[in-house]
Wavefront OBJ file of the C-alpha trace (Angstrom):
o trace
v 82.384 32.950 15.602
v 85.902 34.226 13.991
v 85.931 35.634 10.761
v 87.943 33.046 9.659
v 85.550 30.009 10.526
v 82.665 32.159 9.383
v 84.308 32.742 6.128
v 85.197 29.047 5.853
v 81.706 27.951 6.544
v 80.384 30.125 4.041
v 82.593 28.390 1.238
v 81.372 25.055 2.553
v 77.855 25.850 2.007
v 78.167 27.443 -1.219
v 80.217 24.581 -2.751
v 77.571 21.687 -1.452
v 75.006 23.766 -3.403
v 76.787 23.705 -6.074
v 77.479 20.242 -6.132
v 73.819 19.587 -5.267
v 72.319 22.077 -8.024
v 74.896 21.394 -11.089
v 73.978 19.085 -13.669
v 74.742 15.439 -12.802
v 77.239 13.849 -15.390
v 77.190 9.510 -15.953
v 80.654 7.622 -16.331
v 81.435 9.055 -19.770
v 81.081 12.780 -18.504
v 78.210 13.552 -20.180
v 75.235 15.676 -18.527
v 72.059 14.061 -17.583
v 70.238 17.396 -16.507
v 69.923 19.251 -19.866
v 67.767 22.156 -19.098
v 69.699 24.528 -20.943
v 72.502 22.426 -23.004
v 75.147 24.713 -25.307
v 74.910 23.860 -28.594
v 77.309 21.311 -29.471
v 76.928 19.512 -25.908
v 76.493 15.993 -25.460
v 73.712 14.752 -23.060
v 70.926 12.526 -21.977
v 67.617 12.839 -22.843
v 64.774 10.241 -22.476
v 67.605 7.354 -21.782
v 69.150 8.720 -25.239
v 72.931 10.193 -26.085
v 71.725 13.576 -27.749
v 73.285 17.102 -29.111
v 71.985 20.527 -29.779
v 72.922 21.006 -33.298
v 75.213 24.021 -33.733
v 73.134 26.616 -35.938
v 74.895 29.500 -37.929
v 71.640 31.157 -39.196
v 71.542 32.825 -42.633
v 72.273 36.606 -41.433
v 69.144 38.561 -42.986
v 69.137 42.038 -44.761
v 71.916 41.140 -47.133
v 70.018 39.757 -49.738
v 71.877 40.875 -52.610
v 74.911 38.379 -52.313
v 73.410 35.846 -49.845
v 72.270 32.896 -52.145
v 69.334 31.563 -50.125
v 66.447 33.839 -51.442
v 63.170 35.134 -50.231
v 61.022 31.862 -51.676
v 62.573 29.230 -48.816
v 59.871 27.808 -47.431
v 60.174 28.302 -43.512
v 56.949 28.404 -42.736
v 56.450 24.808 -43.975
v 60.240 23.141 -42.816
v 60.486 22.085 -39.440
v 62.826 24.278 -36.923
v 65.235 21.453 -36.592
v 65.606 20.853 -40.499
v 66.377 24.217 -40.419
v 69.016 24.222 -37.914
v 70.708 21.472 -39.193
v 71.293 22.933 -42.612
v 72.609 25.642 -40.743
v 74.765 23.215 -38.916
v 75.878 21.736 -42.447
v 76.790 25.419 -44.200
v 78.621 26.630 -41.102
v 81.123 23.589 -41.082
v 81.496 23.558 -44.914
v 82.693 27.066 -44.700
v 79.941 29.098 -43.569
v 77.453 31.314 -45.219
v 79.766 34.772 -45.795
v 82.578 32.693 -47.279
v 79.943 31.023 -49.410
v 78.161 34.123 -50.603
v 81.797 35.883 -51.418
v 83.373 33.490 -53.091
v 82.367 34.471 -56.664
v 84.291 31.984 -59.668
v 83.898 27.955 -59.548
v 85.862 25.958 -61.571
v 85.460 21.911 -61.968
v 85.485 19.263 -64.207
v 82.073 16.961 -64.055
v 82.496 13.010 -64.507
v 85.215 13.869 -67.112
v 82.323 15.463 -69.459
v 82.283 18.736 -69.339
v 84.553 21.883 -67.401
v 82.712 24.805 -65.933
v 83.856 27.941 -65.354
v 81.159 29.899 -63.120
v 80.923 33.412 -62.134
v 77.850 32.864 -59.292
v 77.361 36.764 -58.458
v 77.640 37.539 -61.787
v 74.850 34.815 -62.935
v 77.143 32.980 -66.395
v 78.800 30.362 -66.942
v 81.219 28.982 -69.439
v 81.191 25.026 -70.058
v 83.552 23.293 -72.347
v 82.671 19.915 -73.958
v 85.390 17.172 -73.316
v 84.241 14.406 -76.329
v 84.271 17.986 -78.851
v 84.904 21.429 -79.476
v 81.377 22.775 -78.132
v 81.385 25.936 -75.983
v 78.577 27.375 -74.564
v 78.742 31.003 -73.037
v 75.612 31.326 -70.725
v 74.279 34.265 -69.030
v 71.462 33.328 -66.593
v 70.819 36.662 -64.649
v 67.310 36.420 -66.373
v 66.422 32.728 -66.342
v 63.106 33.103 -68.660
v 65.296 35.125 -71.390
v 68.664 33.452 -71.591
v 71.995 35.329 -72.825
v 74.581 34.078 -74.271
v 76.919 32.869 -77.277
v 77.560 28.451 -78.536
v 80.061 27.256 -80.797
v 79.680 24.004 -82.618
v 82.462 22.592 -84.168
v 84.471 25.917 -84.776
v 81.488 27.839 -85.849
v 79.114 30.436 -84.220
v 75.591 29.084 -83.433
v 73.535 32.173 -85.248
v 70.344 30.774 -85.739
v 68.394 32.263 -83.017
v 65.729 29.166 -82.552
v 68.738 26.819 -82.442
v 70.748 28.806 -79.751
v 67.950 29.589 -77.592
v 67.674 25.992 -77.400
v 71.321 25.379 -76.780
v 71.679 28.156 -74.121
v 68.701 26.361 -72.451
v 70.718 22.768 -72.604
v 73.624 24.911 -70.858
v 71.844 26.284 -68.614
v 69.907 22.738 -67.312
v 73.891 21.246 -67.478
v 74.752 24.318 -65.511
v 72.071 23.464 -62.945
v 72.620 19.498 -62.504
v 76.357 20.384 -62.322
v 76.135 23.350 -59.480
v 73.831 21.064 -57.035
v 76.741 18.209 -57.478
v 79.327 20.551 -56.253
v 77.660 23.095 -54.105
v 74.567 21.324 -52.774
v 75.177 22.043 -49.027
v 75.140 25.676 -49.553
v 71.370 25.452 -51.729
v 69.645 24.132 -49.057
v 67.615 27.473 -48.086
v 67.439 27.975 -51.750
v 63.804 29.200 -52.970
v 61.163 26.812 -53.220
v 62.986 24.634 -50.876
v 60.941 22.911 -47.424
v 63.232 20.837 -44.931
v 62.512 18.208 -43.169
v 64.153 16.410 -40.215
v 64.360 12.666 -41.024
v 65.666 11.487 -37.530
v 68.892 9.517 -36.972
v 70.211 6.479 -38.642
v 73.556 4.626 -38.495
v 74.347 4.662 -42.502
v 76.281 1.099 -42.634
v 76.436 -1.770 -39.369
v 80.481 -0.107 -39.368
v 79.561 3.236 -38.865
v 81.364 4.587 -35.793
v 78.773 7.266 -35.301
v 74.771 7.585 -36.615
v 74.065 10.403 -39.042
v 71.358 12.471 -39.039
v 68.956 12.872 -42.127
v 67.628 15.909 -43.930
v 64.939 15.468 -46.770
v 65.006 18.163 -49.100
v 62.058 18.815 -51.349
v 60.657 21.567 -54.034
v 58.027 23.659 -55.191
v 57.515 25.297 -58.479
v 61.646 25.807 -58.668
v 64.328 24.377 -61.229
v 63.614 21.592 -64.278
v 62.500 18.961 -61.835
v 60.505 20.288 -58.838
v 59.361 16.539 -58.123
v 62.725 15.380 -57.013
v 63.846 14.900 -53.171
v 66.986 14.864 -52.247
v 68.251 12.867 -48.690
v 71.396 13.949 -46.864
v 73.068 11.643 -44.772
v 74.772 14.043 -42.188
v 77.837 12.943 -39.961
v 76.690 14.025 -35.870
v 80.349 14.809 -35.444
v 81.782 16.866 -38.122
v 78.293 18.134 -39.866
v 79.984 16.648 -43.061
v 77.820 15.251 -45.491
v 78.722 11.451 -46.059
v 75.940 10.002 -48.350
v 73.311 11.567 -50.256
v 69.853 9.477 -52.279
v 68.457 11.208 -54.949
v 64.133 10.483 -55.681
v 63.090 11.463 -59.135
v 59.578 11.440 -57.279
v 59.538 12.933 -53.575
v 57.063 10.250 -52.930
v 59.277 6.901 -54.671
v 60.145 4.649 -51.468
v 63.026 3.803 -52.749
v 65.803 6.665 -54.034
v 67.188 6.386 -57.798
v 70.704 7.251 -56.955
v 72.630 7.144 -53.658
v 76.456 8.306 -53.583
v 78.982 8.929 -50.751
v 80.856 12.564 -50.686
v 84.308 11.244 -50.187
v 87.363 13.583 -50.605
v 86.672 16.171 -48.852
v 89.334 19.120 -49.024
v 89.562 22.963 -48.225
v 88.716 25.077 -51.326
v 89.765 28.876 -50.635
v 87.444 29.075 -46.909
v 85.149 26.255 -48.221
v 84.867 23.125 -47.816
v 83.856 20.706 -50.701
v 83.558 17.285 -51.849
v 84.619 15.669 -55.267
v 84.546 12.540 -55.029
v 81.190 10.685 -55.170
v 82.268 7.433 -55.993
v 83.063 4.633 -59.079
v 82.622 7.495 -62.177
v 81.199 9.626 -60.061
v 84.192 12.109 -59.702
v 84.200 15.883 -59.718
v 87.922 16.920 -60.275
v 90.017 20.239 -61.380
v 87.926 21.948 -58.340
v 89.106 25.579 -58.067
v 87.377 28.534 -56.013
v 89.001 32.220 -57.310
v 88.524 35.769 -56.429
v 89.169 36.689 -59.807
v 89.295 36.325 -63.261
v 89.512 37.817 -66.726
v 85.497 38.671 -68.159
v 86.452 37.733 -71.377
v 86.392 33.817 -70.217
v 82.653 34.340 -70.543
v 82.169 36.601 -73.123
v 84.678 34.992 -75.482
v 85.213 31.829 -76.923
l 1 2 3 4 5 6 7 8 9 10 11 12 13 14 15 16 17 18 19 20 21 22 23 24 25 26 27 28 29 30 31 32 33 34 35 36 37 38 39 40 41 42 43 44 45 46 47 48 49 50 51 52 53 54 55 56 57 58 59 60 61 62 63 64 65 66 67 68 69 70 71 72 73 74 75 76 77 78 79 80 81 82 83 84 85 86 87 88 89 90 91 92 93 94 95 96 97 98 99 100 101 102 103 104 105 106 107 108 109 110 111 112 113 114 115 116 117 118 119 120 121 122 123 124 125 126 127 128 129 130 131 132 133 134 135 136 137 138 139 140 141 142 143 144 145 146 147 148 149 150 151 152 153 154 155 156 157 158 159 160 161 162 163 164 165 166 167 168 169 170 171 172 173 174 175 176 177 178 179 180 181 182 183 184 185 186 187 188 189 190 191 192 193 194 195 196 197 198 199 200 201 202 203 204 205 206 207 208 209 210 211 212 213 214 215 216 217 218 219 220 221 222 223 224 225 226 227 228 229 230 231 232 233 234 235 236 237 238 239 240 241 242 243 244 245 246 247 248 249 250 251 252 253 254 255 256 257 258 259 260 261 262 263 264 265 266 267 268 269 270 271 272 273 274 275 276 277 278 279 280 281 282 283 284 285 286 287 288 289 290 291 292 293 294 295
């Protein structure tokens, strides 16, 4: 036989195995051998149109500026809760941009501003319907720091602005989760759990996938559940149902996150329908101390 021929017969060969040992694909293009799919790869499994959720896992050893902290439940979340949270922080902006991006500012349902320094544990929050400020240093949450003013005057009585601080701090709290809540989901005390896949309305053009997010022992209502409604396409979040009981059947709240726009490298919602609006939403690398230490 020439080399030639030999050589040709040789490529024959080697492409009909190929043909015969690559994954089939259906009309649409999508594999139906999924042995070993890439994340983010459409395919079919048991009859279904599936994907391998894209993970970013939390990187470990840096716990000093990475928020999720030691108390996340793993043990008790199931792998793919945990992978789709991953999923979620990685295409809101991603867990370094998250942990380094240190001053929040936002206005909350037309209430309240906030001004938040997250690695430096304060806040300041300014009262829209009055002249209240409240200067709020949580770096020890069980011995609150800080300064209020009431009407032009200095809070001094010690009983009445450890009370106040602890008001500023719970506002501080409820107001954080409405902004940041994708990037407190490995947050201690917190299990996941995979809820499946649901279209959220009969227009949907794609299903969602659901996370249930539940406490333990962490924040002023560890009985509350939280439900994310999670878009299989972009990893946005489009709807989330609040339970003031993780066992209620039915949820107390449920909002959309509408308005979704780039923030310095993250990517946030304000607008959670009707009333519900966060607005004046600011990310900064710096600003002057005194804004928390000064009224």
């Amino acid at each position: 036989m020439k080399p030639f021929t030999y050589l040709l017969c040789l490529c024959l060969l080697a492409f009909a195995f190929a043909c015969e040992t690559s994954p089939k694909t259906d009309a649409e293009g999508m594999k139906t051998e999924a042995d070993n799919p890439k994340p983010g790869e459409k395919f079919m499994k048991d009859g279904k149109k599936t994907i391998i959720l894209e993970a970013q896992p939390l990187p470990v050893g840096k716990s000093g500026i990475y928020p999720a902290a030691e108390g996340f439940n793993a043990e008790g979340s199931d792998n793919k809760a945990i992978r789709l949270a991953d999923s979620i922080v990685k295409y809101h902006g991603g867990w370094d941009a998250y942990a380094n991006t240190r001053y929040f500012t936002w206005n909350f349902f037309g209430a309240r501003t906030l001004l938040w320094d997250k690695l430096g544990n304060r806040a300041r929050i300014s009262m829209q319907n009055d002249s209240t400020v409240y200067l709020v240093n949580f770096d020890d949450p069980d011995n609150l720091q800080g300064k209020v003013k009431k009407n032009g005057v200095e809070v001094t009585d010690s009983v009445a602005l450890a009370a106040d601080l602890q008001k500023a701090h719970g506002m501080w709290i409820n107001d954080s989760y409405w902004l940041v809540h994708q990037f407190k989901l490995k947050d201690s005390g917190v299990t996941l759990k995979f809820g499946g896949e649901v279209r959220t309305d009969p227009q949907a053009i794609r299903p969602s996938y659901i996370l249930d997010m539940t406490f333990e022992q962490v924040g002023n209502t560890p009985q509350n559940k939280y439900r994310l409604y999670v878009d299989k396409i972009t990893w946005r979040i489009n709807t989330w149902q609040f339970f003031r009981d993780a066992n209620d059947a039915e949820p107390a709240m449920e909002t959309p996150w509408n308005g979704y726009r780039p923030y310095g490298k993250l990517l946030l919602s304000g607008d959670r329908g009707g009333r519900f609006q966060l607005s004046a939403i600011g990310v900064m690398t710096e600003m002057a101390d005194r804004r928390f230490v000064e009224f």
